[in-house]
Residue frames relative to the residue before (quaternion, step in Angstrom):
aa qw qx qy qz dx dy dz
X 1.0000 0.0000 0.0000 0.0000 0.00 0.00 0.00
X 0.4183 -0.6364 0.5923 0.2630 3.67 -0.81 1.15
X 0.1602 -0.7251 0.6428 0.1880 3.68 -1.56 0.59
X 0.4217 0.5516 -0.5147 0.5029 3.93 1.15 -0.02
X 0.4442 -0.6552 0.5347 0.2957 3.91 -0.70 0.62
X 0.6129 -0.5511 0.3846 0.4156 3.54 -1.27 -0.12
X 0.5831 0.5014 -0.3707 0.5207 3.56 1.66 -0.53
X 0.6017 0.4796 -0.4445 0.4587 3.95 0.50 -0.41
X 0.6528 0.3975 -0.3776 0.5228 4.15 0.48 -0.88
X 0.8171 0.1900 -0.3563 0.4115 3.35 -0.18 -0.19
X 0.3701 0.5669 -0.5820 0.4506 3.65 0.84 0.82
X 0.6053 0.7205 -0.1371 0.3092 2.90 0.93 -1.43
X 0.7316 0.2758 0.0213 0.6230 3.16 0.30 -1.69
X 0.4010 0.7170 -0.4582 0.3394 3.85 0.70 0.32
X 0.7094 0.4849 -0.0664 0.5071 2.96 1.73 -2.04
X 0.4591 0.6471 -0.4456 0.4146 3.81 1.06 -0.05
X 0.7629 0.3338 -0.3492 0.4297 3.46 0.25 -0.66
X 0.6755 0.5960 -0.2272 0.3700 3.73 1.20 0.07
X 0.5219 0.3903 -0.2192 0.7261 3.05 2.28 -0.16
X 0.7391 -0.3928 0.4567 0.3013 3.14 -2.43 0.80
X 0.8521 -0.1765 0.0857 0.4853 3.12 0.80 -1.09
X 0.7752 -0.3708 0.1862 0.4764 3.69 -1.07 -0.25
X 0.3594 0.8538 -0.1757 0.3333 3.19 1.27 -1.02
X 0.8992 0.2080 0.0244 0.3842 3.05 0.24 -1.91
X 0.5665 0.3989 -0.4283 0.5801 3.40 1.57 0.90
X 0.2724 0.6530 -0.6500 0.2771 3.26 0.76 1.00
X 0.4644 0.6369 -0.4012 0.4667 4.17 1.22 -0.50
X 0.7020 0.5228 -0.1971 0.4417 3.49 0.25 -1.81
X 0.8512 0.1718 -0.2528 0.4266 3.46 0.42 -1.09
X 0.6521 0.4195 -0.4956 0.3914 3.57 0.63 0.64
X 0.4270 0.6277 -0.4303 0.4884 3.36 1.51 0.52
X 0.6705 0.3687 -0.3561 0.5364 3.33 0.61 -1.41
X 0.5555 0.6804 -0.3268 0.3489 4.21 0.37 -0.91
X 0.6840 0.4717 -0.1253 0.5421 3.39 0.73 -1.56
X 0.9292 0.2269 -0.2270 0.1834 3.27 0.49 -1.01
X 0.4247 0.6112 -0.3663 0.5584 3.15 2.34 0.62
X 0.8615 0.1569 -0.1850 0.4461 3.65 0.80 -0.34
X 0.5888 -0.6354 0.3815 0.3227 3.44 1.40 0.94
X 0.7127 0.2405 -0.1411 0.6437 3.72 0.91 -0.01
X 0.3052 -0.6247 0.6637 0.2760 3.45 -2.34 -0.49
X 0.0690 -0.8619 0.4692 0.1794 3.29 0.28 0.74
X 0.5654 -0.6336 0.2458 0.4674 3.66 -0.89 0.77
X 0.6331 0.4925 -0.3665 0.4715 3.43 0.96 -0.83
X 0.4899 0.6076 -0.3859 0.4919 4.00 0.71 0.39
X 0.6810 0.4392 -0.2964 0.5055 3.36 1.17 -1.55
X 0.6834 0.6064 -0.2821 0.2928 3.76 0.76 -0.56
X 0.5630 0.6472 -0.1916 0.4770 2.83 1.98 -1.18
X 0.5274 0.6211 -0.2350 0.5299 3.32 1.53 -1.19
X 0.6707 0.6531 -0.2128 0.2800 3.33 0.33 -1.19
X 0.5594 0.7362 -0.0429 0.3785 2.55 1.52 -2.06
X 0.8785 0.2469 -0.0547 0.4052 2.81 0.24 -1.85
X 0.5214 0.6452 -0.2872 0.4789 3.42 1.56 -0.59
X 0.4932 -0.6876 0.4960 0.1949 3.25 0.90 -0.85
X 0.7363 0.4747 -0.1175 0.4676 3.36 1.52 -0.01
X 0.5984 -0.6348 0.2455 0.4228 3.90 -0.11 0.31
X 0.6135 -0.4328 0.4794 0.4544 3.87 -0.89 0.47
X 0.7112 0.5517 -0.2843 0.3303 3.67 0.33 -0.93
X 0.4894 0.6945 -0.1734 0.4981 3.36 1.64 -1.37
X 0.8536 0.3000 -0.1281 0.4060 3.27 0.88 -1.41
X 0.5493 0.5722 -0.2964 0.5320 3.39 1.43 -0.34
X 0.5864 0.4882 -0.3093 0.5675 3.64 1.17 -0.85
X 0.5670 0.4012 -0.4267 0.5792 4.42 0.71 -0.22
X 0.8286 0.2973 -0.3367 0.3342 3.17 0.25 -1.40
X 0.5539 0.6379 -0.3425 0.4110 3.77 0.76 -0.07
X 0.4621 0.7630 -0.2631 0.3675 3.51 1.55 -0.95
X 0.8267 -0.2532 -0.0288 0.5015 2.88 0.32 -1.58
X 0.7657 -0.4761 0.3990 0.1669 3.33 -0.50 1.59
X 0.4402 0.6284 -0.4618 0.4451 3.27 1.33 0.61
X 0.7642 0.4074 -0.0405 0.4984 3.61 0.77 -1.23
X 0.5237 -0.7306 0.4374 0.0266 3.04 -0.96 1.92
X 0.1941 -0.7366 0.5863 0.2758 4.19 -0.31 0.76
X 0.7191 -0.5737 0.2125 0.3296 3.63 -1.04 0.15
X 0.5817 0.5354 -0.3281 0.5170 3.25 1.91 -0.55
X 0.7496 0.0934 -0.1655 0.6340 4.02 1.07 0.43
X 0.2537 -0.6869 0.6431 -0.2242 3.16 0.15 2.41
X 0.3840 -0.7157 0.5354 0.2316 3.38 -1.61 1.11
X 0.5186 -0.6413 0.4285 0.3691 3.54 -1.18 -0.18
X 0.5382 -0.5677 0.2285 0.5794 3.67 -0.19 0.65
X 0.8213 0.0723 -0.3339 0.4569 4.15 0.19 0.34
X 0.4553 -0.4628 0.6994 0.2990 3.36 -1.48 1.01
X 0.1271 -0.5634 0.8149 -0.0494 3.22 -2.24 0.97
X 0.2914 0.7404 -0.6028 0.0590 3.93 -0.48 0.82
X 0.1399 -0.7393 0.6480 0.1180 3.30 -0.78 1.06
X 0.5771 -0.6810 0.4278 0.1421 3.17 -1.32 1.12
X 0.0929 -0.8000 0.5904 0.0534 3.95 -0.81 0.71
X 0.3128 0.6701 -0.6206 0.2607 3.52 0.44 0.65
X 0.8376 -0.2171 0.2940 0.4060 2.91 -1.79 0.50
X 0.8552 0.3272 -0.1104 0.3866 3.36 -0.20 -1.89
X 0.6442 0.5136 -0.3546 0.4422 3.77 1.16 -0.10
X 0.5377 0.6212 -0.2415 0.5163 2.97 1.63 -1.00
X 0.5247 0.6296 -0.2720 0.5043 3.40 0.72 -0.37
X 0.8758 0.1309 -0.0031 0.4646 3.32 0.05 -1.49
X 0.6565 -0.5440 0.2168 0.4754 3.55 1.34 1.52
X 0.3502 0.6600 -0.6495 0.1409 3.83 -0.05 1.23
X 0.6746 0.4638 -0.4454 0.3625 3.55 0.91 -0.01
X 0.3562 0.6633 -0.4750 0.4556 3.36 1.66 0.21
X 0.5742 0.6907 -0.0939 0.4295 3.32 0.76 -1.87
X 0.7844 0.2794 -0.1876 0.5210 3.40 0.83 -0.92
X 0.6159 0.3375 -0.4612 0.5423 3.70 0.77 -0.52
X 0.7013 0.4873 -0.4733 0.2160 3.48 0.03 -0.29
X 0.6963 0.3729 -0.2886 0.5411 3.50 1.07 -0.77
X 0.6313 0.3100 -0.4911 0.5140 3.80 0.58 0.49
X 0.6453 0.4572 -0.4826 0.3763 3.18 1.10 0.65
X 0.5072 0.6594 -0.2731 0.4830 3.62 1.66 -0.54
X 0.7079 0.3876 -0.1671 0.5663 3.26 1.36 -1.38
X 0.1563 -0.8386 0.4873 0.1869 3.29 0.89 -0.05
X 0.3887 0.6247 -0.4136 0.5363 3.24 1.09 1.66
X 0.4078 -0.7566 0.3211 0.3977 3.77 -0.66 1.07
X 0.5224 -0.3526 0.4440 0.6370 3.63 -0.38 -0.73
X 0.7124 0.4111 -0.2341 0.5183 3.31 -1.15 1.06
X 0.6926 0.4487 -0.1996 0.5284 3.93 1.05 -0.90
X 0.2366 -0.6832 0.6859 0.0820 3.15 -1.66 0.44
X 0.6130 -0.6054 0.4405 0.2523 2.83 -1.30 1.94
X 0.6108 -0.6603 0.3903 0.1962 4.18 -1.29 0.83
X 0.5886 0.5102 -0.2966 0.5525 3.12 1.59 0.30
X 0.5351 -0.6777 0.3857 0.3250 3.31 1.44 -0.22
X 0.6021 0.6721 -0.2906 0.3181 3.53 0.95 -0.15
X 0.7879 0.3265 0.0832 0.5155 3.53 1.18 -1.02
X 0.0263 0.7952 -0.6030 -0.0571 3.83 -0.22 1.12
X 0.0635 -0.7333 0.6543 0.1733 3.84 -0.55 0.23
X 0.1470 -0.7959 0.5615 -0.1726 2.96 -1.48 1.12
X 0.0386 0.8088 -0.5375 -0.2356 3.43 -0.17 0.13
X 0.5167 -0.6625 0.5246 0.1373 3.55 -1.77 0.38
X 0.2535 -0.6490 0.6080 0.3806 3.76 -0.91 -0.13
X 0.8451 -0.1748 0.0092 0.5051 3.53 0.59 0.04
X 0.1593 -0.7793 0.5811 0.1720 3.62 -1.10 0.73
X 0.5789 -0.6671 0.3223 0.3407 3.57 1.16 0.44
X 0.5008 0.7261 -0.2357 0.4080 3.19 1.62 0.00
X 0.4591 0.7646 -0.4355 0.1222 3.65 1.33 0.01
X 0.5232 0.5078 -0.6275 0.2732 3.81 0.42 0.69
X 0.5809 0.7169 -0.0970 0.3732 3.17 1.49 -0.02
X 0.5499 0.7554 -0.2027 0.2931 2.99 1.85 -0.80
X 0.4955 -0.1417 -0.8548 0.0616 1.74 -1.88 1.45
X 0.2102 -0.8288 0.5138 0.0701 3.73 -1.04 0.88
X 0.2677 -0.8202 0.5052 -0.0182 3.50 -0.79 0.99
X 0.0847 0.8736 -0.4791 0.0105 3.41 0.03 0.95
X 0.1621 -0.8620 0.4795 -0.0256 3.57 -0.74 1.55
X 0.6715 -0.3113 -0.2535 0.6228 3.13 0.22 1.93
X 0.8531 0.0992 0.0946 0.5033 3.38 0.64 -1.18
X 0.6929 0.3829 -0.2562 0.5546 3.20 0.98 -0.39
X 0.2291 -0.8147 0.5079 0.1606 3.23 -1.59 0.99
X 0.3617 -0.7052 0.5834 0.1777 3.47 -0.79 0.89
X 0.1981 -0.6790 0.6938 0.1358 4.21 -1.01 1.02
X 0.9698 -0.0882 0.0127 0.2272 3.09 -2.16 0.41
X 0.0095 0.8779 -0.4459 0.1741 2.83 1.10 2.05
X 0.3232 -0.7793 0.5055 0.1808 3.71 -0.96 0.55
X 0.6121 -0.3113 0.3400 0.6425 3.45 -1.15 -0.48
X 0.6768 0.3776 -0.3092 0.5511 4.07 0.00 -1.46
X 0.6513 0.3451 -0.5831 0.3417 3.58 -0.56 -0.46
X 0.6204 0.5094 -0.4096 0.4334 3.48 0.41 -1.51
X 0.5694 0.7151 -0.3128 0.2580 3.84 0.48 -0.87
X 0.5912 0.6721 0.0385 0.4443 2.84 1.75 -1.73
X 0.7635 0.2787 -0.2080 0.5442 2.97 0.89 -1.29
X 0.4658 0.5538 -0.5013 0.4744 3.88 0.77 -0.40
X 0.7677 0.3235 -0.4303 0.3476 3.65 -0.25 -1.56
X 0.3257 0.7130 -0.4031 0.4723 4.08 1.23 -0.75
X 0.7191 0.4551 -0.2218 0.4760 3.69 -0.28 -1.84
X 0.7698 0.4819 -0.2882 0.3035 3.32 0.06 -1.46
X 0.7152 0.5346 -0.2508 0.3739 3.35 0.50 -1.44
């Protein structure tokens, strides 16, 4: 029995005809993966494999790369929280920013709030420095967030 649904494979296998080769939608499909089930599960990385044409390893070695993508024994919470630490955030008070909301969330950096709702994370950079300190919530980036603003957006998340 296949565990990638029928709507993930043919997400999947959409992106093949759009690449040189199979190979190079090993990205895409651990994007599209990751972000329907909040994780990569190993039996997922095989499926990938599968269809790609390429070993389980192959895929675990992308998805391991970049430290973007969650294995199954540390699943996100339905919203990513990453506050930025670059230089230029750092500056304008992101490691404040960060102890406070892993204090608010009473979650380390890296943890997810006990209700399941909220991963916090920090970044080396969200590219976002006219903005800084910058907060980026799955996709979307929040600029020159404070202690209360950040506040805001949690109670927001939560509800």
């Amino acid at each position: 029995m296949a565990f990638l649904s029928d709507d993930i494979r043919k997400r999947i296998e959409a992106y093949i005809p759009r690449y040189p080769s199979k190979q190079a939608v090993t990205l895409p499909a651990l994007h599209i993966v990751h972000d329907e089930l909040r994780c990569v599960p190993r039996e997922a990385m095989r499926e990938i494999a599968d269809m790609l044409d390429l070993s389980p390893a192959e895929v675990h070695d992308t998805m391991t790369f970049y430290q973007f993508f969650r294995e199954e024994d540390k699943p996100l919470g339905k919203k990513r929280v990453w506050i930025c630490r670059s230089l230029a955030c750092g500056l304008r008070g992101a490691d404040a920013l960060l102890e406070h909301a892993c204090h608010s969330l009473k979650v380390p950096a890296g943890g997810m709030t006990s209700d399941g709702k909220v991963t916090l994370e920090f970044a080396e950079c969200l590219g976002a420095c006219e903005g800084a300190p910058a907060v980026m919530i799955d996709d979307e980036h929040v600029h020159n967030v404070t202690a209360e603003r950040f506040d805001e957006i949690i109670r927001d998340l939560q509800q």
